[in-house]
C-alpha positions as CSV (number, residue, x, y, z in Angstrom):
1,X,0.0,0.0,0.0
2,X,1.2,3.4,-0.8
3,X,2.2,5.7,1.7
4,X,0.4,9.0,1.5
5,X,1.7,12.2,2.0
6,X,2.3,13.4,6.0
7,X,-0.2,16.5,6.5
8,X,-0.1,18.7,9.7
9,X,-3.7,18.1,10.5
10,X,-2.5,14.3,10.4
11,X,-0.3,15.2,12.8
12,X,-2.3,17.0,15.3
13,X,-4.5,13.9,15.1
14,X,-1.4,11.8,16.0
15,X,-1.2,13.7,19.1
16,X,-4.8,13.1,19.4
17,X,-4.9,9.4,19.0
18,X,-1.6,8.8,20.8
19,X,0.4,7.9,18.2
20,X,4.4,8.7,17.7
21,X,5.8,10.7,15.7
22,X,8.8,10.2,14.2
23,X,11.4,12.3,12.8
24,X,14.7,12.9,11.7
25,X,17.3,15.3,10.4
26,X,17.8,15.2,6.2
27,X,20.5,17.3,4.5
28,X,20.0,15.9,0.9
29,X,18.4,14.1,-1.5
30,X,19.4,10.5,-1.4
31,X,19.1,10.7,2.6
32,X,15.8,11.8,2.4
33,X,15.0,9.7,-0.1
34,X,16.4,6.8,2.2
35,X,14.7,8.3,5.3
36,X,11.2,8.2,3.4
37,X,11.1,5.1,2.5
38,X,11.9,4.3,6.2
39,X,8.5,5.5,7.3
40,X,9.6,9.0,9.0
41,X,6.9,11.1,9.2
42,X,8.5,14.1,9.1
43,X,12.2,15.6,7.8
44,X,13.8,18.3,9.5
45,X,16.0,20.0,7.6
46,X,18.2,21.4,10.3
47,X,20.7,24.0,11.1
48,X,22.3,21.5,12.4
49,X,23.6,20.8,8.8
50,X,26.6,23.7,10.3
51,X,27.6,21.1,13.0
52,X,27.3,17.8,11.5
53,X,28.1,18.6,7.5
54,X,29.9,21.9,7.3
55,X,32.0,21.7,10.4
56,X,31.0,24.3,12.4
57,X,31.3,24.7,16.1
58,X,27.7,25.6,16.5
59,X,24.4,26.3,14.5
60,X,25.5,30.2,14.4
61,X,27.5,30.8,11.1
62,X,24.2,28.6,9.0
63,X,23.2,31.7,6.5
64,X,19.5,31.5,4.9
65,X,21.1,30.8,1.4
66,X,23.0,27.6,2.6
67,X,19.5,26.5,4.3
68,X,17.8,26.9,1.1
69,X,20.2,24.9,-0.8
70,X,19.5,22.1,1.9
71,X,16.2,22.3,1.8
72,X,16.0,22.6,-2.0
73,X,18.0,19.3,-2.0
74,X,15.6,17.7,0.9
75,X,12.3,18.6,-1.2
76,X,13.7,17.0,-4.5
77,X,13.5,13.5,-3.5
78,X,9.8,14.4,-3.5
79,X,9.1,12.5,0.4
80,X,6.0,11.7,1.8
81,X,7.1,12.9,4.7
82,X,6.4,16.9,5.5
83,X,9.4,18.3,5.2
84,X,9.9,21.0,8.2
85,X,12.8,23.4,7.2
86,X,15.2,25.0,10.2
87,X,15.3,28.7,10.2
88,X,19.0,29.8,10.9
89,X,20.1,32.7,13.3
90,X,18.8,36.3,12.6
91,X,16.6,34.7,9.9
92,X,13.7,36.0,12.2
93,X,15.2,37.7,14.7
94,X,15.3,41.5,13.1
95,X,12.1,42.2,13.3
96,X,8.4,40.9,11.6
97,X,9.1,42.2,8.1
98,X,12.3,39.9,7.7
99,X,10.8,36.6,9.4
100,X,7.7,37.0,6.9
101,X,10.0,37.3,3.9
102,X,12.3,34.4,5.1
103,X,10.0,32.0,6.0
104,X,8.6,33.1,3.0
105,X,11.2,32.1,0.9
106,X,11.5,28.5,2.8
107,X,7.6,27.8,1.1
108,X,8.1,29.6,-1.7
109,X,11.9,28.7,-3.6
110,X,12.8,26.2,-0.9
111,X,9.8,23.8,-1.3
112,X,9.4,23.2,2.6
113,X,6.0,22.7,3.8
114,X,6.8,24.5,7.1
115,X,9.3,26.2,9.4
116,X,10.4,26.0,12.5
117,X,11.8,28.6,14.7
118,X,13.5,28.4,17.9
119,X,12.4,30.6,21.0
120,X,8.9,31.0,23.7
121,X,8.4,33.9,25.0
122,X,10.2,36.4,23.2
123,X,9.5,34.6,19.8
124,X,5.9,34.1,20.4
125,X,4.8,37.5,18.1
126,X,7.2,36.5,15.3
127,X,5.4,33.3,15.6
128,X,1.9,34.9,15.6
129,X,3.0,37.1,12.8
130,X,4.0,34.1,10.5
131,X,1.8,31.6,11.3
132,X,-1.4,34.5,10.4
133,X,0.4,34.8,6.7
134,X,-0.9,31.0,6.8
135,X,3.2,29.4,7.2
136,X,2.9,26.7,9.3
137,X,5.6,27.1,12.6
138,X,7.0,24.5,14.5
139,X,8.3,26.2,17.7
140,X,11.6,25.1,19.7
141,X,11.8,25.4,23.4
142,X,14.2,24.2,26.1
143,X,17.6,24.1,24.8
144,X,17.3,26.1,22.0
145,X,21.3,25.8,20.1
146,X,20.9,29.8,18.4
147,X,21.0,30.9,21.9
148,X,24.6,28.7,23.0
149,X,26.2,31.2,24.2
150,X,23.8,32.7,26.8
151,X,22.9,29.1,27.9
152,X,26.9,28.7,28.6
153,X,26.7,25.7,26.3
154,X,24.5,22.8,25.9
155,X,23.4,22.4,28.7
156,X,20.2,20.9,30.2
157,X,17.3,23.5,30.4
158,X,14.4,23.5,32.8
159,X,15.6,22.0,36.4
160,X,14.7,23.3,39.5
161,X,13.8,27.3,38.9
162,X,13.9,27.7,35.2
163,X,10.9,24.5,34.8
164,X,8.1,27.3,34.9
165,X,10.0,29.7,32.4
166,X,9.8,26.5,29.8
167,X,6.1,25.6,30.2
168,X,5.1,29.5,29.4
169,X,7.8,29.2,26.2
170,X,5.8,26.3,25.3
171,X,2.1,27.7,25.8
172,X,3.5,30.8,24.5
173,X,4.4,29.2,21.1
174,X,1.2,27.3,21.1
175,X,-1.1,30.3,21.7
176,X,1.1,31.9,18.8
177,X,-0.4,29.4,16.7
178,X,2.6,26.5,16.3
179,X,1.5,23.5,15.2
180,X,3.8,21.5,16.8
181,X,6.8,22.5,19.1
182,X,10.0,20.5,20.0
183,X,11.6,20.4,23.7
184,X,15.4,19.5,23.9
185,X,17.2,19.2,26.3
186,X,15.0,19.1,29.7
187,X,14.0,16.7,32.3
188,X,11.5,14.3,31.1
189,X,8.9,14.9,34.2
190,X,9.3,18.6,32.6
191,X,8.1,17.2,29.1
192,X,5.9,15.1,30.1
193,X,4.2,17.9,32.0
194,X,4.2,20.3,29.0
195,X,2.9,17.2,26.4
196,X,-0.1,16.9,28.8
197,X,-1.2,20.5,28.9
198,X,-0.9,21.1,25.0
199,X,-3.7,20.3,22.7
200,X,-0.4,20.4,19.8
201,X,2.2,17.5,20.1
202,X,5.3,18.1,21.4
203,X,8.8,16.3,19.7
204,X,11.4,15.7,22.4
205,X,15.0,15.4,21.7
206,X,16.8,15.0,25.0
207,X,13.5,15.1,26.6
208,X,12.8,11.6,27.6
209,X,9.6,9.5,26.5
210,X,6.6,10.9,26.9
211,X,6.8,13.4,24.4
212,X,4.2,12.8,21.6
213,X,7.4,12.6,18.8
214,X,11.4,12.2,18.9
215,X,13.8,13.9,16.8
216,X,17.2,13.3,15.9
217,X,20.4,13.9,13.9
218,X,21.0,11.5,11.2
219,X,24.3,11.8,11.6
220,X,24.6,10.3,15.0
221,X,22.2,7.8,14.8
222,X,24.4,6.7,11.9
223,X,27.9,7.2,13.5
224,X,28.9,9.8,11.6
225,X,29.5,12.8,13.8
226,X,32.5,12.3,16.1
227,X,32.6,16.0,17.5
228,X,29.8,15.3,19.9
229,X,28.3,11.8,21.4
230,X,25.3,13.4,23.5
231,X,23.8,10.9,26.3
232,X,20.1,11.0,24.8
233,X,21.4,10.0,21.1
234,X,21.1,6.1,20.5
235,X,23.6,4.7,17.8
236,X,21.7,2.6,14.8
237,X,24.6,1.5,13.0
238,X,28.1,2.9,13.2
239,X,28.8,3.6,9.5
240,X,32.3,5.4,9.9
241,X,34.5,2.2,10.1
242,X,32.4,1.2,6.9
243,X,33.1,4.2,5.0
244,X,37.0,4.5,5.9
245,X,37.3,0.8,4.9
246,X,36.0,1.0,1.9
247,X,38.0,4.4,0.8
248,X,41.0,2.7,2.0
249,X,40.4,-0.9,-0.4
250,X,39.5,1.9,-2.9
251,X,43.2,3.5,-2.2
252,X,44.9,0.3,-2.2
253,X,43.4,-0.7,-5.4
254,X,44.1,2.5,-7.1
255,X,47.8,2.5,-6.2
256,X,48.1,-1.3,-6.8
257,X,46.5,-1.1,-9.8
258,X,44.0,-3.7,-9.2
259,X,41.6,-1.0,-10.0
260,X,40.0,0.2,-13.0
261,X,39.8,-3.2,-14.9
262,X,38.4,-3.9,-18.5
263,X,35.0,-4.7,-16.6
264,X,35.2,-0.6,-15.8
265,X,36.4,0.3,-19.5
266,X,34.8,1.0,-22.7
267,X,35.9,-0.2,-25.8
């Protein structure tokens, strides 16, 4: 039976019904490809691609134009999955003109099917301001990366005092009109609090299991990222010993000259 395409009100009624979620990071278009045929319901195309692709120390340096070319990639492989695209720092921060025109351009050259942007409280009019121009918003809460340096790293968001500031982030995005909103990086008594009081589902990454969804980076669920091994990532296959074996059989053949044969030539 054919899969059919991964809607928002599907997944509101996911949340309803009680059934997970499941999502994962997608730079480009044999991954997602790969991914979709998996089943994921939805593909993130995340700022993470700075981190776990480009190199970068953080999420920071990702511009709009390497996002779109992501995205653009993602949307290709034409998924069934909705494809959520990751709106990079200052993308929506300068003011309501400049989100609207961003996320904008994520729907409109990009191909994404919605956006997400990181923040509660303080994001919560952008948020209302986008999601009334009819651009689905999937809101970020917790440990939100664009904001690394004023968290003093990643670090775990919501214990003792802070708990209350994240469950008025996450109403905040919901009365804002998100769809959906993910939590990373808090105490899983935290999320499981906030999941109960939204009507919208809630995708935890380093939020324990009572979120309505999980998210994570392809990369480390692959083995692929050696920069950072987080505690909440589990390991699906560990691909990196793979790949360097067969570049190095690839080397050897090369120099050996095993490798091209007549089976590889044209006459």
């Amino acid at each position: 039976m054919m899969k059919k395409n991964v809607t928002i009100p599907e997944l509101l009624q996911m949340k309803r019904e009680g059934h997970r979620i499941a999502v994962l990071t997608a730079y480009d278009y044999p991954t997602a490809r790969l991914l979709d045929g998996a089943g994921v319901d939805v593909l993130l195309v995340g700022d993470s691609v700075g981190v776990v692709v480009a190199g970068h120390e953080n999420t920071l340096p990702v511009t709009m134009e390497e996002l779109l070319y992501h995205v653009k990639a993602v949307v290709r492989a034409k998924p069934k999955a909705l494809v959520v695209a990751d709106m990079p720092f200052m993308s929506c921060q300068a003011g309501e003109a400049e989100a609207l025109k961003n996320c904008g351009r994520m729907l409109q050259e990009g191909g994404a099917q919605a956006v997400k942007i990181e923040g509660g409280v303080n994001m919560a009019p952008i948020i209302r301001s986008v999601t009334g121009m009819d651009i689905p918003v999937m809101g970020h809460v917790g440990l939100t990366p664009q904001s690394v340096h004023r968290m003093g790293g990643y670090r775990v968001q919501g214990r003792k005092d802070q708990a209350e500031r994240i469950v008025e982030d996450a109403l905040a995005v919901q009365e804002a009109g998100a769809f959906a909103v993910v939590l990373e990086g808090i105490p899983a008594k935290l999320a499981a609090r906030i999941t109960d009081m939204l009507e919208i589902p809630t995708i935890g990454i380093g939020a324990g299991p009572y979120c309505s969804g999980q998210v994570l980076v392809i990369h480390d669920i692959l083995g692929l990222c050696e920069k950072y091994s987080p505690k909440f990532v589990k390991r699906y296959a560990d691909l990196s010993p793979l790949i360097t074996e067969a570049a190095r059989q690839y080397v050897s053949d090369v120099k050996d000259g095993i490798f091209p044969t007549e089976e590889h030539s044209f006459t």
